[in-house]
Structures are given as C-alpha cells and as structure tokens.
N, C-alpha and C positions, 0 to 999 in steps of 0.2 A: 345180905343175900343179893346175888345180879340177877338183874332183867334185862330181858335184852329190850330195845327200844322198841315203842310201839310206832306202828305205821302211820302217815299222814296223809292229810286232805291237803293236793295241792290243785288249785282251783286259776290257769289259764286261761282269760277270755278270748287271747290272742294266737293262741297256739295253731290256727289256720296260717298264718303270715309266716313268710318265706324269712328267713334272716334274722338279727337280733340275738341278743345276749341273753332275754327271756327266755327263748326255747331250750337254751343250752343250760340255764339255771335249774329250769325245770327237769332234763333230763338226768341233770349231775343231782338233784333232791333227791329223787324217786329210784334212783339207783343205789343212795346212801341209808334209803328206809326200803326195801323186798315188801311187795304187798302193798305199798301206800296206793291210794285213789288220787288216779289223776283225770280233774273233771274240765275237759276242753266240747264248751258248749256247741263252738264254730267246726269240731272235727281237728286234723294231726292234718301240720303241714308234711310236704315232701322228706323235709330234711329229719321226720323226727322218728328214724329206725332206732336208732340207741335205745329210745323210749319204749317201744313196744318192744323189745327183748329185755329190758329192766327187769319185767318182775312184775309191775304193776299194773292194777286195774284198772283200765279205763273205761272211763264213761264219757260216750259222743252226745249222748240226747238227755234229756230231763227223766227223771228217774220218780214219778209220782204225777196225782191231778193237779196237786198246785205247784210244783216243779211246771208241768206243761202249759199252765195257765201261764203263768209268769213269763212264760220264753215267748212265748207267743205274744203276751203284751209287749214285749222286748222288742221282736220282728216287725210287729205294727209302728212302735214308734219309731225305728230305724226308719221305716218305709217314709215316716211322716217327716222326718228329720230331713233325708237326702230330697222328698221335694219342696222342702220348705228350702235347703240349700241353692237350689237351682230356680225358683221364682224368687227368692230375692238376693242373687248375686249381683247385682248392681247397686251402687251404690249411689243412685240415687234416691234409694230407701230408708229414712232415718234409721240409725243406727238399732236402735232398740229392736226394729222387728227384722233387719239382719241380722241379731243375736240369737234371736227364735230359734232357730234351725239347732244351732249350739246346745242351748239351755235342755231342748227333747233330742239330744242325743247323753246330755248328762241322767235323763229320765230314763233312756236304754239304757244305757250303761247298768243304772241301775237293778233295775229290771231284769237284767242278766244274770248281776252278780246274785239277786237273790233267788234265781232257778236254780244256781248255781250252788248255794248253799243249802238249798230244799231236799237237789238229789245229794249232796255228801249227809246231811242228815239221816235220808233214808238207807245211804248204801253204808256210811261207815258211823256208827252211833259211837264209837269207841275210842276215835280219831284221836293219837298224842295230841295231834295240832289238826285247826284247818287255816289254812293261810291264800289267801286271794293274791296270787304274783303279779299281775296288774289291774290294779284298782284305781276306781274313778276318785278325783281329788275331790267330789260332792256327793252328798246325801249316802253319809256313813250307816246315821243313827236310820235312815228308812232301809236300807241293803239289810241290817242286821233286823233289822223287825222283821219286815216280810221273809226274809230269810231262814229267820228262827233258829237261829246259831250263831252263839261267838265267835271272833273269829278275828286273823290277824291281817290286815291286809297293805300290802305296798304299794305306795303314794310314791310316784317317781317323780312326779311333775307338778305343779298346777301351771294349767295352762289357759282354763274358762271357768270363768268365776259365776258366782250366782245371781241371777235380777231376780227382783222381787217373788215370781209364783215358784220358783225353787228353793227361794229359802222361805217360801212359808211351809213348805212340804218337808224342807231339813227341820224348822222349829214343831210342828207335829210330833216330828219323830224323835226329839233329842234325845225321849231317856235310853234311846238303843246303842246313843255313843257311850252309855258307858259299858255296852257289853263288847266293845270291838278297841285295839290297840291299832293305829298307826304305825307301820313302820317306813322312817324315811329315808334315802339312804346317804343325805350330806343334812348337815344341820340348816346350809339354808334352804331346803324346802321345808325343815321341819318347821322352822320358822315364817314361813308361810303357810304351810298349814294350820300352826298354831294363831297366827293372826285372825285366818276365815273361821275356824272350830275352838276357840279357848276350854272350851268345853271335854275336847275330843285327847285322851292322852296318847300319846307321840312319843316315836325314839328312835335315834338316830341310827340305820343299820346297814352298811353296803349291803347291795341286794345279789353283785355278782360272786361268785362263787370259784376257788379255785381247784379245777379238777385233776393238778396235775400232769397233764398233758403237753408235756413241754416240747416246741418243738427240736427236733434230733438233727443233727450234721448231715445225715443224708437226706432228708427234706429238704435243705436249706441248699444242696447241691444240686436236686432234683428241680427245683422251683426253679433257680438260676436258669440251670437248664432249659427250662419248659418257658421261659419268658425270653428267653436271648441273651442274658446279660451278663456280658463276662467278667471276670473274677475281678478284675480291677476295677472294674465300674463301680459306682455307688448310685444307690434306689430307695427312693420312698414311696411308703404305701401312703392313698389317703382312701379309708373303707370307710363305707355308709353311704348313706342317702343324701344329699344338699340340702336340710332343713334351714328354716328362718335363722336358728341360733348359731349356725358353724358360719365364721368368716372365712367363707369361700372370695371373698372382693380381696384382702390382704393374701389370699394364698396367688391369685391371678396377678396381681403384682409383682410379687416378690417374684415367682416363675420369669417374669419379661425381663428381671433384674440379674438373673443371675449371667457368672459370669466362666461359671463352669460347666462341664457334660453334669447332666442328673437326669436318672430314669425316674418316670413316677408310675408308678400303677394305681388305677382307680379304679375302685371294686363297689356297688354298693347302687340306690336306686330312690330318689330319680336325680338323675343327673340333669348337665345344661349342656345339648351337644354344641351348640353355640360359641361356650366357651371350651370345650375342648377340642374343637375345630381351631380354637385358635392359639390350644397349648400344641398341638398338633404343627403347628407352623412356629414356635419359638425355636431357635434359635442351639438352645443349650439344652432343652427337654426329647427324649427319648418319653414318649408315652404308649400306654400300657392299657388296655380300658375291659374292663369284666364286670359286665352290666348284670347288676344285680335282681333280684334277692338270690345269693347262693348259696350251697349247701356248703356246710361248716368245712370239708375236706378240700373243697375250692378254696375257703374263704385263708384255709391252714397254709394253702402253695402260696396266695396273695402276699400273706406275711413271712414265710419263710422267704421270699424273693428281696425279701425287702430289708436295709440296712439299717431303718428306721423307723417305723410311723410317724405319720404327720398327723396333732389334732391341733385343730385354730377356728376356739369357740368366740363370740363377743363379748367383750368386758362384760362382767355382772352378772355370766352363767351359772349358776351354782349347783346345777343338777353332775346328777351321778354320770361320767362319763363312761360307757363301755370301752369304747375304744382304748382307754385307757388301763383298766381293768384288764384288756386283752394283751393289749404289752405287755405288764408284770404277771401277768398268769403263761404267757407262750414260750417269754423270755426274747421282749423285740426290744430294742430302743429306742427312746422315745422324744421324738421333738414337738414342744406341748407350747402353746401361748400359756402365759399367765393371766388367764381370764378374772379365774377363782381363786382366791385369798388361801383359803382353806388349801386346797388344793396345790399350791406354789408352795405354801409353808411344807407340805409332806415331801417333795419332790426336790426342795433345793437342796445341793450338793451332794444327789447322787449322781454316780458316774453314769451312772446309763440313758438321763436324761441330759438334753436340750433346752431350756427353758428361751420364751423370746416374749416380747412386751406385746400384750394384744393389739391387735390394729398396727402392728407398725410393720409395714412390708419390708423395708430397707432394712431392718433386724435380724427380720427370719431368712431375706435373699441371704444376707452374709452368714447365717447359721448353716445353711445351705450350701452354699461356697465351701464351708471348714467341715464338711463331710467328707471330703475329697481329701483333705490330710490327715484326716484324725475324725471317723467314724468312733462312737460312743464306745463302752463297752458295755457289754449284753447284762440283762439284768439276770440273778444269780436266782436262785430258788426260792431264798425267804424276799423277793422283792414286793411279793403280795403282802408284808405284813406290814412294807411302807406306807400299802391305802386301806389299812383295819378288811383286808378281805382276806375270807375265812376257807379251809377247805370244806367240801361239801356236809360234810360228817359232823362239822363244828358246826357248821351253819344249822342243820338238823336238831344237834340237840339246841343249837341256842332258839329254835320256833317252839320247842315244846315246850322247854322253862319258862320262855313267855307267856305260852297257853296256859299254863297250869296258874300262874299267878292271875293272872286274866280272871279263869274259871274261881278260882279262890277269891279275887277281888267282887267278880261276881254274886257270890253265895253269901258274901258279907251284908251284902246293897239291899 
C-alpha cells in the first residue's frame, strides 16, 4: 500500500541572513515535502520568496508559554553575550574570560534551538522528521530536553569548544543525546564531534542539496553580457564572505603573478576593500566586485559569467564546502586548492575540475594562465553524485528513515 510521504519540521535559526546555501537547502526541503513546518525563530530573509510560495507553514515566533520562555531566555543571553564581546575584546584579558562571551552565545544558541523544538512540538506532533539545519556544535543532550523532542540536527562546524560551566550543563543533560542524531556533513567534522560528544551518535551526511537548477546558455550569455566580458575572455568567480579559513593571501598572490588577461568577479560579504583596491590596479585582472549578501538570482548571473569558480581553503579544512556544492549542482568548473584529503580524493580526474596544492600561489597563478588555452569542461548532470549530494526528494526521504530509527531507537531505551 503507498503513502505519500509525511511532511517535516525543518527548524532554521539563521533563516534572517542574507546569502548561504542554508536558505536554499531549506527552500529546496520544504518544497520536496507540501505542508512541512518551517520554523525560522529570527523571521525569512529577503531572498526567501520560493519559500513562502512552497506550500509550507511558517512559523516566525514561538508557538506556546514555554516555546516563549525559552526565546526570550535566548534574547537575554544574546544581549549578555554581545556585551560581554565588546568589554572584553582586548586582549589584555586572560583568555578564559575573553571566551565568556563565546561559551553564552553557545547557551543562546541553545536556547533557541529549544523554542524551536517546543513550537514544532506544538504545531506539528506528527512530523516524518524534525531536523534542526543549523545546529550549535554544543549542548545537544540540553537542546533535546528542554526541547522535548527528538530530533536531527546538522553540525557543520565546530568552531568553539566548551570550558568547564558548559560542559557541566552538557554532563546534566547527557541522557538527551541519546534522543537526537548528529548529522555531519564530511566525516572530518564527524570526527570532531565525535571526539567532544563519544556519547552523541553521528553520521556522515552532505547537507547541500541538488535542486536541479542548472544553469542555461542563455544565462551564461546574459551574465557575460551584464559583466562586460567578451566571448574570448576568461573569468573567475570567487563568492562568499573572506572568513579566517579561505586562503584569500595565496589567491592575492597568485593574481600579481599572473601572466595573462583574467576577469574575477567577487560576490559575497565581508570583503577586504584594501585588497581589492589593489587587485583593482594589477596588471592582468579585469575585476568585477558584487558586495554581498545577494539574492540567489544575482548570485546565479555571478556564476553564469564565470568560466570557473575559484575555492582556496587552508590545508586542514575539512568542513563542507558550498561553494563547491554550487559548482556541481549549477554545472560551473571548478578550480579547488587540495585542502581536504577527502575532498581531493572525490575530485581528481574529473574534467571539470582544477585542482592546485593549498598555499601554493605559483600553482594556482599557472593554473590560472592555462585557463586562457584550455578552460575546463563543464560539469555534466550526475557531477553531484561525485560529492554524495543528493537531490532534494532523496535528501527528504533519507531525514525521515533516520527519524524513524531514531524514534525506534528511542522507545527501546
């Protein structure tokens, strides 16, 4: 006998923010399940119409008295977090109570997620799945208590770890990790999480999503267009934000080295105008700058202009790349540092990509150079099934069969 699939709790804490491969995961889930609850505490950025024409029901505010309580403890420590960030941003403060700040924003975080899980309790008791799309890398076992629901939730990072009064509040709460799964989405953060949580069970899952959307020939004529660049030329995108872990110093480099015309477009937020005042005056770059967060139909011209993407993380990164994710889902080519082991292993010897040795400028200028004779060829339709990503639909059922085991694991205990 068929059913048709039941609807989800897809629970957003970031869904205010401009940009990101989250909102677009989010809208591609909730369009694959009619009816799921999609619960965004912070409110629906600009870019998320697709969303609200889905089908689905949202929820902006807390949906009960202790859904409100909890948002509201949430709000109070946010407030206590950002001014504990700004009396002691100096670093003439032992380290320990410059971490303060950190440690009560891992306590909001919290706090959020389990308003969060309070109103999908109330609004959807039936949920195939509830799954939390960006989840704090701490205090699982207290999110799922206070919360009062199972639930799956994806761990992209860990980036701040726990001192002592947080992990006495995670030991409190353990027996709640076992009502929650982990989902990470390269193995080495699973591995880091399983380091901090041994407790806490974990599984390896890309978190981006392929929604088909590939980009068309007349986009890719249209962009050109709409940037200047003519048909001969060759262009690299570099989208996103300049975080601590992108080797922006090897891509500033290799730019002063090259020895050919290359356009670059930069899309993405925050940038360094500093340094691109002084990509602005090389020599061989043609640049291009679309100061970000933009909406996905901007971000779609950025990459149709472009003959390439450029991602150039530092040795040792092993989180989930969108950027990368967006190449074989658009169908861009791709010139990738060999950061990540993992990562390099999926990626060598296809045609569409570039690989070049992280950190090393003089690699990537001359990869850069041989764009000019010989641009990549475009990546094909199954090139999503090179990095385990899934279309929207598979991704859907594969959160409920996890739920269900979950729930079953659950009812065992």
């Amino acid at each position: 006998m068929n059913t048709v699939p039941g609807p989800l709790v897809l629970i957003e804490p970031y869904a205010h923010r401009g940009g990101g491969h989250h909102q677009r995961t989010l809208t591609a889930l909730a369009a694959a399940r009619p009816k799921s609850l999609v619960v965004v505490p912070g409110g629906l950025g600009e870019d998320l119409g697709p969303l609200a024409r889905s089908g689905a029901r949202i929820a902006v505010g807390p949906a009960g008295p202790t859904a409100r309580v909890l948002l509201a403890g949430a709000w109070a420590a946010e407030r206590v977090s950002a001014a504990g960030q700004r009396a002691f941003a100096s670093r003439s403060w032992p380290q320990g109570v410059r971490r303060f700040p950190h440690q009560v924003t891992l306590l909001t975080r919290c706090l959020t997620e389990a308003a969060c899980l309070r109103t999908a309790r109330r609004l959807a008791p039936q949920a195939a799945a509830v799954v939390i799309l960006s989840a704090s890398e701490a205090l699982h076992g207290a999110a799922t208590l206070l919360g009062g629901v199972p639930h799956l939730r994806f761990v992209h990072e860990v980036v701040t770890t726990e001192d002592r009064p947080v992990r006495w509040l995670g030991r409190l709460a353990r027996r709640g990790e076992k009502r929650v799964i982990a989902l990470c989405p390269t193995a080495d953060v699973r591995d880091q999480v399983a380091a901090a949580f041994p407790r806490l069970r974990g599984e390896v899952r890309p978190f981006a999503v392929d929604d088909g959307r590939r980009l068309t020939d007349a986009e890719r004529s249209g962009a050109r267009a709409a940037f200047t660049i003519p048909a001969d030329a060759r262009a690299v995108c570099l989208v996103g934000g300049w975080w601590p872990y992108k080797d922006i110093a090897t891509i500033d480099a290799a730019l002063a080295r090259l020895t050919t015309q290359l356009h670059v477009l930069v899309c993405g937020t925050p940038l360094d105008d500093t340094l691109l005042d002084r990509w602005h005056r090389l020599p061989h770059v043609r640049l291009h700058t679309v100061p970000g967060p933009v909406a996905d139909e901007v971000l779609r011209l950025v990459y149709a202009a472009a003959d390439a993407a450029l991602v150039a993380r530092k040795p040792g990164v092993g989180k989930e790349s969108g950027l990368v994710m967006d190449a074989a889902r658009l169908g861009v080519p791709l010139v990738v540092s060999a950061h990540d082991h993992e990562l390099s292993a999926r990626l060598t010897g296809k045609l569409w990509v570039r690989l070049f040795p992280a950190g090393d400028p003089d690699a990537l200028a001359k990869t850069l150079d041989k764009l000019t004779a010989e641009a990549p060829a475009r990546p094909g339709p199954t090139a999503p099934t090179a990095l385990d990503m899934h279309p929207a639909a598979e991704q859907a059922a594969f959160l409920t069969d996890t739920y269900a085991r979950l729930r079953v694991a659950k009812e065992r205990c």
